[in-house]
Backbone and ligand atoms as CSV (ligand in chain L), in Angstrom:
chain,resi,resn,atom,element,x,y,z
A,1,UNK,N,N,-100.900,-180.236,31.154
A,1,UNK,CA,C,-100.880,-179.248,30.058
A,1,UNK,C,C,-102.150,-179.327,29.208
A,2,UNK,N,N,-102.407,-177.881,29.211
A,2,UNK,CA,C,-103.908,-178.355,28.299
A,2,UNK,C,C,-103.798,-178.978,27.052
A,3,UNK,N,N,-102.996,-178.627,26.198
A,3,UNK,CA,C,-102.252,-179.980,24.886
A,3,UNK,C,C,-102.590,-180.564,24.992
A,4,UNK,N,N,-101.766,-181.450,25.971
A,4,UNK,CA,C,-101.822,-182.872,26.014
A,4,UNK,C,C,-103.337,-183.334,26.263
A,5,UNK,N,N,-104.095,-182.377,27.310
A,5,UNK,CA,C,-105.544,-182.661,27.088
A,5,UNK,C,C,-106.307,-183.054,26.377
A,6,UNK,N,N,-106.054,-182.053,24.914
A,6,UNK,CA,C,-106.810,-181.822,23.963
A,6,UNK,C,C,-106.792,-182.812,23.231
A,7,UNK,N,N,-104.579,-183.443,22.609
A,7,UNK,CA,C,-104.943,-184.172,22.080
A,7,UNK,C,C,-104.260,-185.470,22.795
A,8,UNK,N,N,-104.336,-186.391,21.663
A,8,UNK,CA,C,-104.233,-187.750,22.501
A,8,UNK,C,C,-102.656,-187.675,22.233
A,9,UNK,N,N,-102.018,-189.023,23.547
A,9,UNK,CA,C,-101.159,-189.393,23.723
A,9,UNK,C,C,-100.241,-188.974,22.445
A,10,UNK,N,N,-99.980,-190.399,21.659
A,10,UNK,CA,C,-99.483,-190.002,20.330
A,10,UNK,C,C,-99.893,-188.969,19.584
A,11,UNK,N,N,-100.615,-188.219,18.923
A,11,UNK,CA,C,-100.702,-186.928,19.046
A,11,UNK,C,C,-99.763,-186.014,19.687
A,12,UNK,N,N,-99.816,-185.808,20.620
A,12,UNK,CA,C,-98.511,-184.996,20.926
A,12,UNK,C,C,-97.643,-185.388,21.052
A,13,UNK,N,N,-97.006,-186.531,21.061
A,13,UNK,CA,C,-95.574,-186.364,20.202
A,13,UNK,C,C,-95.200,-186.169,19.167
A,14,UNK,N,N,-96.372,-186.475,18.303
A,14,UNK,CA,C,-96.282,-186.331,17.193
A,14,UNK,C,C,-96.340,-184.812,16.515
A,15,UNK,N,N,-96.911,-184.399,17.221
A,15,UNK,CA,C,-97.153,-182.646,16.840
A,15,UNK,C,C,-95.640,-182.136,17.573
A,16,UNK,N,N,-95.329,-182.958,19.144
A,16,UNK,CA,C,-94.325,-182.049,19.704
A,16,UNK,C,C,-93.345,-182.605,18.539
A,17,UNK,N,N,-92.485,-183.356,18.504
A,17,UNK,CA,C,-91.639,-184.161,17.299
A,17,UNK,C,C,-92.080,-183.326,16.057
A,18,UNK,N,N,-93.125,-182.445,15.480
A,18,UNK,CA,C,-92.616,-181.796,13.839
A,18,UNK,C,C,-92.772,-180.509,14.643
A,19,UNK,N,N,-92.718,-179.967,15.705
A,19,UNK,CA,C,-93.447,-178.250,15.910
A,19,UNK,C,C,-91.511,-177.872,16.643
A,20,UNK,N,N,-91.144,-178.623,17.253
A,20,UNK,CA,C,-90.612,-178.473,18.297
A,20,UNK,C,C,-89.246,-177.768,16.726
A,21,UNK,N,N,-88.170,-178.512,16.198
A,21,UNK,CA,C,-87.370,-177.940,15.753
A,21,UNK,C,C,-87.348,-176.809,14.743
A,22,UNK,N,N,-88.749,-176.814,14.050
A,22,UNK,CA,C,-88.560,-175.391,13.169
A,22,UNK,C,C,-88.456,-174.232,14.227
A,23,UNK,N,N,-89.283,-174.607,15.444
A,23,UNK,CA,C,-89.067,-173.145,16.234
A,23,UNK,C,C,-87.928,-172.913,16.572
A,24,UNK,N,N,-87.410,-173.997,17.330
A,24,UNK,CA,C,-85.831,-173.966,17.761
A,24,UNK,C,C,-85.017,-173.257,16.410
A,25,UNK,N,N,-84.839,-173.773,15.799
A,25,UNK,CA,C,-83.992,-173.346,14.620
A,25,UNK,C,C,-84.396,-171.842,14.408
A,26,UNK,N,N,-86.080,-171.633,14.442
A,26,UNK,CA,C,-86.023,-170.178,14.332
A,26,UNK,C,C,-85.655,-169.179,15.074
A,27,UNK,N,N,-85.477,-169.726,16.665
A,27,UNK,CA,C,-84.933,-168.651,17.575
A,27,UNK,C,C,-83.581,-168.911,17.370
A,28,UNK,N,N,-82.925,-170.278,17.307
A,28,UNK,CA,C,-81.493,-170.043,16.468
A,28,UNK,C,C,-80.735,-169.329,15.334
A,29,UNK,N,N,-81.815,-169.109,14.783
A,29,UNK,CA,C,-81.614,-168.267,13.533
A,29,UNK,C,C,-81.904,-166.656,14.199
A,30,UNK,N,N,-82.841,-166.137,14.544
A,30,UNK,CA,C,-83.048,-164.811,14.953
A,30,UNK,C,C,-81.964,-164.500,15.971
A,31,UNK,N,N,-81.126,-164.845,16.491
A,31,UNK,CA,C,-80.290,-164.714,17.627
A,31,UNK,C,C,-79.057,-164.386,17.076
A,32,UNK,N,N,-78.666,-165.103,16.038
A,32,UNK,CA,C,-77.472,-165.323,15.487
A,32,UNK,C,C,-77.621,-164.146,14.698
A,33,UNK,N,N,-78.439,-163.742,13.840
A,33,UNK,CA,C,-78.710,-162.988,12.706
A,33,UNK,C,C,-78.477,-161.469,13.454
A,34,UNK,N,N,-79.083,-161.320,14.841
A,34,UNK,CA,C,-79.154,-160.259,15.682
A,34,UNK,C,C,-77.492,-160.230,16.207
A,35,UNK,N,N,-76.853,-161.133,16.503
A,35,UNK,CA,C,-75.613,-161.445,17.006
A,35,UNK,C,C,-74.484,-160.812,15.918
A,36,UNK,N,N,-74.944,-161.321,14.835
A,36,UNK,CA,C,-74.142,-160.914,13.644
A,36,UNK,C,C,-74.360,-159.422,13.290
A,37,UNK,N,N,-75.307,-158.577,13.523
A,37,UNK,CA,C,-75.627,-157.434,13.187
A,37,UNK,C,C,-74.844,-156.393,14.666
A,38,UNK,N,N,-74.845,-157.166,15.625
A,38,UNK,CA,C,-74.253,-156.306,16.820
A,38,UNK,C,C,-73.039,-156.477,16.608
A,39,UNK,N,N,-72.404,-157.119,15.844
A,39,UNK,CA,C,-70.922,-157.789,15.734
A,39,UNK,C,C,-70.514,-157.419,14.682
A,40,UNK,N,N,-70.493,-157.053,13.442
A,40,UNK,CA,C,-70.542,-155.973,12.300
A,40,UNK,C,C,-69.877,-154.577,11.995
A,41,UNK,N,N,-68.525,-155.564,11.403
A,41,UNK,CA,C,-67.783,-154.286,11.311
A,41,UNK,C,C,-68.635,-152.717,10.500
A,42,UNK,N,N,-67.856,-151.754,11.019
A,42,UNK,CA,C,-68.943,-150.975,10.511
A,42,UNK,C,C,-67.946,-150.132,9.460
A,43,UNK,N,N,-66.160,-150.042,9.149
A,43,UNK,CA,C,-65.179,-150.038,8.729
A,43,UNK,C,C,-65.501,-150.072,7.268
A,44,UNK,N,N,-65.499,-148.888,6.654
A,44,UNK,CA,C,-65.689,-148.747,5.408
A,44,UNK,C,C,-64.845,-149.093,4.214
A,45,UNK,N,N,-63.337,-149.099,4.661
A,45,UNK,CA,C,-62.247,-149.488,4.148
A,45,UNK,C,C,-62.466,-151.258,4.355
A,46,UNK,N,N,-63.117,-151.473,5.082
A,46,UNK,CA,C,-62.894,-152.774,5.058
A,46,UNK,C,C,-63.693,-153.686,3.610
A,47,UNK,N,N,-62.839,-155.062,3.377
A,47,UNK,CA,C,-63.675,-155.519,2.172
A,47,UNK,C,C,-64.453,-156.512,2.959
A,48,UNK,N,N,-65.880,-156.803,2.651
A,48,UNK,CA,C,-66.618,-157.373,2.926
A,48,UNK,C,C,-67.024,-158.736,1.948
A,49,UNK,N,N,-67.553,-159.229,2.175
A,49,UNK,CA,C,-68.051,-160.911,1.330
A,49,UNK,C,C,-68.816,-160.302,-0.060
A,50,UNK,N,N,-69.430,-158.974,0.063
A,50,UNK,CA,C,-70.350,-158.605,-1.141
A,50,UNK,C,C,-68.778,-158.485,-2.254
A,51,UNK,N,N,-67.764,-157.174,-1.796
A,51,UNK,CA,C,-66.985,-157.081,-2.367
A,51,UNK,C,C,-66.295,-158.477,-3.389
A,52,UNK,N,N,-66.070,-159.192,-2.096
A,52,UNK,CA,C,-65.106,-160.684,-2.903
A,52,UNK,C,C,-66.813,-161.592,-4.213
A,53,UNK,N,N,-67.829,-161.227,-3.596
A,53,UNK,CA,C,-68.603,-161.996,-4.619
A,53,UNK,C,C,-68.519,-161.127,-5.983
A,54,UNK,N,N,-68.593,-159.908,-5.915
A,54,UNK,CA,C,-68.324,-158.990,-7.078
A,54,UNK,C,C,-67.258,-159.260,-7.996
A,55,UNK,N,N,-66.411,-159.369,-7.059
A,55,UNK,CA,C,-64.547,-159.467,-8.098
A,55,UNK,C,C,-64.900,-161.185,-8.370
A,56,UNK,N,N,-65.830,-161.867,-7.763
A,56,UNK,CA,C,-65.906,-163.824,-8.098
A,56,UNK,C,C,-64.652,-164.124,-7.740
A,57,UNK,N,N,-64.035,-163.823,-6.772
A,57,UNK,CA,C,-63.509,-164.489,-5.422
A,57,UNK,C,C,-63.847,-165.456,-4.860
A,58,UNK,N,N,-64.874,-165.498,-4.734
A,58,UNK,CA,C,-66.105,-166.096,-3.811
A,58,UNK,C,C,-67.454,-166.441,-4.757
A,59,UNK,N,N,-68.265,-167.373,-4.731
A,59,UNK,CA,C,-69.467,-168.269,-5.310
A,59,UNK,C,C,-70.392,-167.652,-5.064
A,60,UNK,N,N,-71.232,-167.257,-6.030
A,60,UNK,CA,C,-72.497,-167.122,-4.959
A,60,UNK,C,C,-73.711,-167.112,-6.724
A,61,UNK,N,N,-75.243,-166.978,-6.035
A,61,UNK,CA,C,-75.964,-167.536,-6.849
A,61,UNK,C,C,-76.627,-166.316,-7.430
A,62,UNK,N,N,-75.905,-165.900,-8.610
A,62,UNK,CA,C,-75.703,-165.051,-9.333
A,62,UNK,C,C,-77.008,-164.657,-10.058
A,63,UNK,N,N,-78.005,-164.165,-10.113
A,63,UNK,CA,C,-79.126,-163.812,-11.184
A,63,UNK,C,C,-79.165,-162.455,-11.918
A,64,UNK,N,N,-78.324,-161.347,-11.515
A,64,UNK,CA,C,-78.365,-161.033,-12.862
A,64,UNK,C,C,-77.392,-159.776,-12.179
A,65,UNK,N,N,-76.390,-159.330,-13.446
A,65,UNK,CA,C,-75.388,-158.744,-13.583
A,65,UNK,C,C,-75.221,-157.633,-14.137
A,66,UNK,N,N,-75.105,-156.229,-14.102
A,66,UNK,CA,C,-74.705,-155.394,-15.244
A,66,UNK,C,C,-73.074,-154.527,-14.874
A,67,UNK,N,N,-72.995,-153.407,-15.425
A,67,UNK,CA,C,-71.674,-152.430,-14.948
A,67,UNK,C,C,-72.100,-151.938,-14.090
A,68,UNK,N,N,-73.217,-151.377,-13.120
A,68,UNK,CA,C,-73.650,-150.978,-11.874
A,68,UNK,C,C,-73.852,-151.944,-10.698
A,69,UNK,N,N,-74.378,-152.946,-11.300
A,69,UNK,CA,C,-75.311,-153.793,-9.590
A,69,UNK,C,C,-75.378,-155.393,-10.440
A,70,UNK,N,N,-75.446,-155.356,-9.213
A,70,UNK,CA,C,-75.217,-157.537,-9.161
A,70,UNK,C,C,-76.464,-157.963,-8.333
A,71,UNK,N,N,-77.534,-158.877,-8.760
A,71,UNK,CA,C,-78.255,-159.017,-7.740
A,71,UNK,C,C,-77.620,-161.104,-7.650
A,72,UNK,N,N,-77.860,-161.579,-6.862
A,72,UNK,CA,C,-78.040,-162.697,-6.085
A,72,UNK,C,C,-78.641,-163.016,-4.687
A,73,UNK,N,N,-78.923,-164.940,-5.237
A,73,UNK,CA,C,-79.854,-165.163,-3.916
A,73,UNK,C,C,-79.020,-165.449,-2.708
A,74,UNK,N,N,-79.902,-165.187,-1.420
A,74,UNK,CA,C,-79.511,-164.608,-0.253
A,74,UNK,C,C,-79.060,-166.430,0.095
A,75,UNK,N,N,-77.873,-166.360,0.734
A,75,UNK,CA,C,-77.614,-167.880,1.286
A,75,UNK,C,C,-78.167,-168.502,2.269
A,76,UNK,N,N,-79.357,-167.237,2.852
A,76,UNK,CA,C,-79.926,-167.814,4.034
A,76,UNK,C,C,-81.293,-167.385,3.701
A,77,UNK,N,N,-81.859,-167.649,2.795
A,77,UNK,CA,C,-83.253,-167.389,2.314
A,77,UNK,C,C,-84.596,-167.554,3.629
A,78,UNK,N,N,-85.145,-166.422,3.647
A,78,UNK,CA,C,-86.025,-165.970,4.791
A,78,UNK,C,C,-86.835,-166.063,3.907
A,79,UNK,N,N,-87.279,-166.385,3.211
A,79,UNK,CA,C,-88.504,-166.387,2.462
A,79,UNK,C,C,-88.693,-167.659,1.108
A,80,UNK,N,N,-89.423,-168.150,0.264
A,80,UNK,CA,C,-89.105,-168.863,-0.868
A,80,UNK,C,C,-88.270,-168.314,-2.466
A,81,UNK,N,N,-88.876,-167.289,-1.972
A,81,UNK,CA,C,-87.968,-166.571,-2.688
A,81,UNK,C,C,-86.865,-165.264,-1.950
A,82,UNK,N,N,-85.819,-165.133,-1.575
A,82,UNK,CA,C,-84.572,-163.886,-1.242
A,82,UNK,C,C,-83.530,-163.740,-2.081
A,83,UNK,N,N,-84.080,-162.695,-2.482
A,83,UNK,CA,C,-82.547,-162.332,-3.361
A,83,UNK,C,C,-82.172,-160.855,-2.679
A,84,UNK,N,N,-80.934,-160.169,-3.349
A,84,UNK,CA,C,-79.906,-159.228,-2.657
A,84,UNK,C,C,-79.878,-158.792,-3.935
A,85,UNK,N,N,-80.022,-157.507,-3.776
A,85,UNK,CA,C,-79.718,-156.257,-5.374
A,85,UNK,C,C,-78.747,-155.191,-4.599
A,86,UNK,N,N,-77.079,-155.639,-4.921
A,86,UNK,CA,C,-76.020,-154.439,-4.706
A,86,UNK,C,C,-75.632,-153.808,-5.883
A,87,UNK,N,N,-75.110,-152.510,-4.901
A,87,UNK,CA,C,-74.444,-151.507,-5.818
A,87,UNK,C,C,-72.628,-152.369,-5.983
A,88,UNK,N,N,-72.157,-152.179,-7.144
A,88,UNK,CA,C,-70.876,-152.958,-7.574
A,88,UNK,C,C,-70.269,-151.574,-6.631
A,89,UNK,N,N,-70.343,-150.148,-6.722
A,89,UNK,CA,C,-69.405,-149.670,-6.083
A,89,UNK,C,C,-69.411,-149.499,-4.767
A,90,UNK,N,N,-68.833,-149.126,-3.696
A,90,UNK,CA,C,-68.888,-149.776,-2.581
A,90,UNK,C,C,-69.698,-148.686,-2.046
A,91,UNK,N,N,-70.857,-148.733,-1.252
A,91,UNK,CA,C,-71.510,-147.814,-0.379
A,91,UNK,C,C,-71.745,-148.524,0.632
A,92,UNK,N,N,-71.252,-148.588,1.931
A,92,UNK,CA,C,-71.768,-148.981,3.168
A,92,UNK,C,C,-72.768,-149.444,3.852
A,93,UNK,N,N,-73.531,-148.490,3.451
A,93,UNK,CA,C,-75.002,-148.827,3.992
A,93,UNK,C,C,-75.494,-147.190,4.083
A,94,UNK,N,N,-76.970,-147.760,3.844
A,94,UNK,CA,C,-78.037,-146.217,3.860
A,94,UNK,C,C,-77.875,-144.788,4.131
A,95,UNK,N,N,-77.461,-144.910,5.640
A,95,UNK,CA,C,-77.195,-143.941,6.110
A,95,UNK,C,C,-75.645,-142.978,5.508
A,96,UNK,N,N,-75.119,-143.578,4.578
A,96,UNK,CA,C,-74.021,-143.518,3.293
A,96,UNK,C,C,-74.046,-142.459,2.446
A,97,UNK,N,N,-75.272,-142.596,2.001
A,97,UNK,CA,C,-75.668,-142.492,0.594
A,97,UNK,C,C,-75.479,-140.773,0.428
A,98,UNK,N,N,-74.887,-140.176,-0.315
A,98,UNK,CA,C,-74.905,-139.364,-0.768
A,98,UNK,C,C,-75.743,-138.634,-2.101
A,99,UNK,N,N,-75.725,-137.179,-2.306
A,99,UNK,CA,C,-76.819,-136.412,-3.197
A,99,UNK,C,C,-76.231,-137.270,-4.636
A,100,UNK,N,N,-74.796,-137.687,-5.098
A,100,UNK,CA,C,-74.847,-137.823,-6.212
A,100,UNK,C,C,-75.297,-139.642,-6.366
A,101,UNK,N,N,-75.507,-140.209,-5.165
A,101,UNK,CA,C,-75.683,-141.999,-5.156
A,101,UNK,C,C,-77.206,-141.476,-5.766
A,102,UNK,N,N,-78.002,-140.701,-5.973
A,102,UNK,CA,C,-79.234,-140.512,-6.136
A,102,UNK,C,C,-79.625,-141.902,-7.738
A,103,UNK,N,N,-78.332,-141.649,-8.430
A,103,UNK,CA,C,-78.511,-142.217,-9.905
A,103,UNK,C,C,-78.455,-144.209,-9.130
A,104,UNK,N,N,-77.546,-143.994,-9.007
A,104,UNK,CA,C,-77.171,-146.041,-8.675
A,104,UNK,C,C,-78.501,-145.920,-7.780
A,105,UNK,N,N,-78.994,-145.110,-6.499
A,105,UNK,CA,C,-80.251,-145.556,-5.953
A,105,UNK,C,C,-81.350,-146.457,-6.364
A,106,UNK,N,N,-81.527,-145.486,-7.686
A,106,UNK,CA,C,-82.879,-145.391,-8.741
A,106,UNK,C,C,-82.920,-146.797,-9.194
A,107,UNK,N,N,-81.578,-147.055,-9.920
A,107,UNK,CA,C,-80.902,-147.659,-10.056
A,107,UNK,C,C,-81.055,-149.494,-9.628
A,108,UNK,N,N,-80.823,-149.390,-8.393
A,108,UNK,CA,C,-80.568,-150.402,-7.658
A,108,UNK,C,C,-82.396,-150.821,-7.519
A,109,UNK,N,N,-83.048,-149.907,-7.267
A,109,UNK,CA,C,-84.637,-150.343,-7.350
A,109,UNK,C,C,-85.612,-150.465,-8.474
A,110,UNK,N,N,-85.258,-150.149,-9.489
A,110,UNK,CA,C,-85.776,-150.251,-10.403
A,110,UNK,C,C,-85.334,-152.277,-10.900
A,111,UNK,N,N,-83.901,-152.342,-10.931
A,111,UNK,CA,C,-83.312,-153.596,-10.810
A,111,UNK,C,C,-84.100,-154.640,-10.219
A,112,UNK,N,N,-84.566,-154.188,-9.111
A,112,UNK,CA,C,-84.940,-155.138,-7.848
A,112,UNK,C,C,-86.575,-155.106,-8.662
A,113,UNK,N,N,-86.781,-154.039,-8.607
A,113,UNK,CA,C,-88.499,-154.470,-9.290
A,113,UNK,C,C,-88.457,-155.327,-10.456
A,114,UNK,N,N,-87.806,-155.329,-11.539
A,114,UNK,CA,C,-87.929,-156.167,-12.560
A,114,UNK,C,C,-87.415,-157.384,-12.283
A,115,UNK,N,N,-86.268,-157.875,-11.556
A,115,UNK,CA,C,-86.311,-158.797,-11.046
A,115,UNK,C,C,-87.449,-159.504,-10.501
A,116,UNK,N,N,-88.416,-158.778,-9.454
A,116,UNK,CA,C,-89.021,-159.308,-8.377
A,116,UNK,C,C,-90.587,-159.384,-9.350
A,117,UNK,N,N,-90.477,-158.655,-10.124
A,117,UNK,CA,C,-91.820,-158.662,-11.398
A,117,UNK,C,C,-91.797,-160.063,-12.089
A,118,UNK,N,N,-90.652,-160.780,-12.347
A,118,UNK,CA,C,-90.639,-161.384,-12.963
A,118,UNK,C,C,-90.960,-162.695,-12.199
A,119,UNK,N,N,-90.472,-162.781,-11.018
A,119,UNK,CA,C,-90.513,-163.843,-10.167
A,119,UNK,C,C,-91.168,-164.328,-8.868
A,120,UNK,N,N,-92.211,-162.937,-8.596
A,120,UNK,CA,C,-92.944,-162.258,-7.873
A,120,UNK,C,C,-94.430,-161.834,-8.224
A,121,UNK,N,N,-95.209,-162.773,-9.053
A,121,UNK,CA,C,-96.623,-161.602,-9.627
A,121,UNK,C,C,-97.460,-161.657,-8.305
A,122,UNK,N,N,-97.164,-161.781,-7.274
A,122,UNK,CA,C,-98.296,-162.059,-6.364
A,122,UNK,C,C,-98.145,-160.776,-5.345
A,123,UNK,N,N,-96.823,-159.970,-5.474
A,123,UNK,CA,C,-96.388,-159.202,-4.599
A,123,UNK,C,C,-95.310,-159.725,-4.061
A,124,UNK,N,N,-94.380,-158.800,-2.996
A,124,UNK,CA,C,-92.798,-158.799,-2.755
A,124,UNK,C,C,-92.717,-157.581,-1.795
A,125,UNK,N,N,-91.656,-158.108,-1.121
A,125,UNK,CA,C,-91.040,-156.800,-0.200
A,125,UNK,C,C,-89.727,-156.384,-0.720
A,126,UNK,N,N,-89.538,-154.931,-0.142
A,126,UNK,CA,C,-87.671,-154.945,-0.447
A,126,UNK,C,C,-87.756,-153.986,0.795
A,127,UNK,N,N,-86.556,-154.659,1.319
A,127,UNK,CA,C,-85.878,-154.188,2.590
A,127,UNK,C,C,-84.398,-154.200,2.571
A,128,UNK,N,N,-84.193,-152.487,3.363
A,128,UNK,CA,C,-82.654,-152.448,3.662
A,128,UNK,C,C,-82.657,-152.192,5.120
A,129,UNK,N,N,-81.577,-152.716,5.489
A,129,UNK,CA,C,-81.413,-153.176,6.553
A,129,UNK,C,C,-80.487,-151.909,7.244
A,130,UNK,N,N,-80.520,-151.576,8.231
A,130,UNK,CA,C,-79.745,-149.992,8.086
A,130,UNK,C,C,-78.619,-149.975,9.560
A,131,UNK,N,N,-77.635,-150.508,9.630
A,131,UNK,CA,C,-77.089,-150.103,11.161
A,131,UNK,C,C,-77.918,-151.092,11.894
A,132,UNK,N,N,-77.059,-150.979,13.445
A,132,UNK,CA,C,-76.976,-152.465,14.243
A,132,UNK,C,C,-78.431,-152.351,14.524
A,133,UNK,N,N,-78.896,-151.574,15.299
A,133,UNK,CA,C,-80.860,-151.890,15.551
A,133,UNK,C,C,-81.327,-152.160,13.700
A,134,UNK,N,N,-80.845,-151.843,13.096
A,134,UNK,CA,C,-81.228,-151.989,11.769
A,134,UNK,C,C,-81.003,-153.576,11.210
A,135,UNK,N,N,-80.252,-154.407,12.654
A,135,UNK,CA,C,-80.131,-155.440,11.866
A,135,UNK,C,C,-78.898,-156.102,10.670
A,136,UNK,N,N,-78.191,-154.867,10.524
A,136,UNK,CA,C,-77.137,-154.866,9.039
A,136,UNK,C,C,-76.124,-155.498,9.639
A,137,UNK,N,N,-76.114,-156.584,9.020
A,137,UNK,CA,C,-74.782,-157.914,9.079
A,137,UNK,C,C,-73.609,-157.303,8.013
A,138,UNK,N,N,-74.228,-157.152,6.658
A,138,UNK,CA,C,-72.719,-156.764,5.919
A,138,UNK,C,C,-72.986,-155.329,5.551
A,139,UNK,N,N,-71.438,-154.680,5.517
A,139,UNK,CA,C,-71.574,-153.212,5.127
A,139,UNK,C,C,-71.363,-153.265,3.987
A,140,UNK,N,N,-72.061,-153.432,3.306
A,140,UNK,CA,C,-72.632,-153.295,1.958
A,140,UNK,C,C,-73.706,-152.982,1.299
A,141,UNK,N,N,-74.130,-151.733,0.769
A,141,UNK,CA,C,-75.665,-151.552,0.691
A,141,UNK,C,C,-76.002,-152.420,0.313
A,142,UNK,N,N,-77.009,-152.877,0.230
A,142,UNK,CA,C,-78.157,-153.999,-0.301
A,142,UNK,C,C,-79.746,-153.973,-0.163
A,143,UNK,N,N,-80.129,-154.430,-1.450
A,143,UNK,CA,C,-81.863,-154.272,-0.979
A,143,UNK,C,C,-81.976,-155.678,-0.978
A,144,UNK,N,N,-82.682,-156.102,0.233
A,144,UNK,CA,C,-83.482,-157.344,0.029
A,144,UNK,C,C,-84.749,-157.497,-0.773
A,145,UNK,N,N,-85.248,-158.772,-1.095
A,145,UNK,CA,C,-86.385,-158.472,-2.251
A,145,UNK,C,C,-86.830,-159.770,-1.556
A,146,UNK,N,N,-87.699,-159.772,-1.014
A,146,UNK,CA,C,-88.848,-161.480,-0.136
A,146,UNK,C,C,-89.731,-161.949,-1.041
A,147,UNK,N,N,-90.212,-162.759,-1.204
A,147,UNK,CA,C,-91.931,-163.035,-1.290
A,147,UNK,C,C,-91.738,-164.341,-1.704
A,148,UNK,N,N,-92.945,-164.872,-2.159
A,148,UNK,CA,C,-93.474,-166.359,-3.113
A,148,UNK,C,C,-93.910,-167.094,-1.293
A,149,UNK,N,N,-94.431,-165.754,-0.148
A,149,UNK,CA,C,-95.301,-166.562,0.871
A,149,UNK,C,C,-96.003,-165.068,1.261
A,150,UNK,N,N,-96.887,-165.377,1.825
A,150,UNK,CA,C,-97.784,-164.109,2.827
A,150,UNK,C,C,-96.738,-163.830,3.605
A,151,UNK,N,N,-96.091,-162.693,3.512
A,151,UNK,CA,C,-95.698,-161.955,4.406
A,151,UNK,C,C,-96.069,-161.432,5.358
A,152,UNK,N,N,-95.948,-161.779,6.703
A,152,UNK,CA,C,-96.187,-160.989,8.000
A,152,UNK,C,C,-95.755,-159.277,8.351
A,153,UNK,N,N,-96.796,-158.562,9.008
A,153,UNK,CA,C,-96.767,-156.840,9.342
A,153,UNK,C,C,-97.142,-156.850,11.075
A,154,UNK,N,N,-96.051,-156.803,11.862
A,154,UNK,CA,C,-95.052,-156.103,11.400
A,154,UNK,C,C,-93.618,-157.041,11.548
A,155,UNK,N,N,-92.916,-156.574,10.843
A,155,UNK,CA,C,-91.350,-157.395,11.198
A,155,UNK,C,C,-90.556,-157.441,12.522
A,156,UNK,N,N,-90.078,-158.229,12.235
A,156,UNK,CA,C,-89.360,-158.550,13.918
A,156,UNK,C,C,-88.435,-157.314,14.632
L,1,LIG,P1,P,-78.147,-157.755,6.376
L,1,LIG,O1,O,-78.387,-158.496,7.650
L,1,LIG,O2,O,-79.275,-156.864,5.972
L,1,LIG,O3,O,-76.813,-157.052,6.383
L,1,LIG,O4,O,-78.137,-158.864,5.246
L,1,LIG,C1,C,-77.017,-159.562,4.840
L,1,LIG,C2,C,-77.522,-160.729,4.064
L,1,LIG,O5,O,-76.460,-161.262,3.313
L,1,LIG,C3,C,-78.086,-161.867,4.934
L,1,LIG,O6,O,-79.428,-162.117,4.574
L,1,LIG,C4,C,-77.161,-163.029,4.610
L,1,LIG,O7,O,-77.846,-164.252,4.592
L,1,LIG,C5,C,-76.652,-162.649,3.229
L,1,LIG,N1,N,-75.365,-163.229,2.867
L,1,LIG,C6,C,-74.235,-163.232,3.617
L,1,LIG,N2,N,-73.250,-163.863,2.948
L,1,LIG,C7,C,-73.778,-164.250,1.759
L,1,LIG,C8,C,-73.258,-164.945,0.616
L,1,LIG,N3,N,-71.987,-165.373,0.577
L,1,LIG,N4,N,-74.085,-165.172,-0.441
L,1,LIG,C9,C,-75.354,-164.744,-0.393
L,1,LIG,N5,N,-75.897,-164.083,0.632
L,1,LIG,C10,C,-75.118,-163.840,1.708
């Protein structure tokens, strides 16, 4: 292997031993995440994990609250910084959204910018995730909000 060429003996174990499990874990992670999005109820009546964190059923890491939208951080943080900005009333996902959601839209992004202003001066993404090629694990609208690393173009 040319590696092993390059570098010496110890050396590559040592590189294979720290390189070898972040990747693993990352194709473990992209698989599952893809697994979970093909597997995704799509059942609008159904209550989802956003729902039970709303009513505080359920834990989750709460940053900021009003009578419209709840944002919290993502439990599986893809970035140093992930947080989640939902609508409290239930919209599905994107392809959802109706002429009068126009207000909670605005709404929900304006949220996410002052959030991400505050905790973000370097720049930030926000992504929704839309249907199974879209990736969407819960039917729950949501904007994702990334950053506090160089973000890669284009996404997976
Ligand atoms: P998506 O794949 O766009 O539907 O995103 C759903 C996101 O919700 C994923 O990034 C999950 O990590 C996140 N998530 C799922 N359950 C929880 C939870 N209990 N608390 C915080 N984030 C969650």
């Amino acid at each position: 292997m040319i590696l092993r060429k390059i570098l010496t003996h110890s050396q590559f174990f040592f590189y294979r031993k720290q390189l070898i499990p972040p990747v693993v874990n990352f194709i473990r992670y992209k698989s599952s995440e893809v697994e979970k999005a093909q597997t995704a109820s799509k059942d609008k009546q159904k209550t989802t994990v956003f729902d039970k964190i709303i009513s505080k059923e359920i834990p989750a890491d709460i940053i900021y609250e009003d009578d419209k939208c709840l944002a919290f951080n993502d439990v599986n943080p893809q970035a140093p910084v992930h947080f989640l900005v939902i609508p409290k009333q239930r919209i599905p996902m994107l392809d959802a959204i109706k002429e009068d959601d126009r207000d909670i839209m605005a709404e929900l992004i304006v949220r996410a910018q002052k959030l991400a202003k505050e905790r973000l001066p370097n720049g930030y993404r926000l992504v929704i995730n839309n249907g199974k090629q879209g990736c969407q694990s819960v039917y729950h609208l949501h904007i994702h909000i990334l950053g506090g690393r160089q973000l890669g173009w284009p996404p997976g």
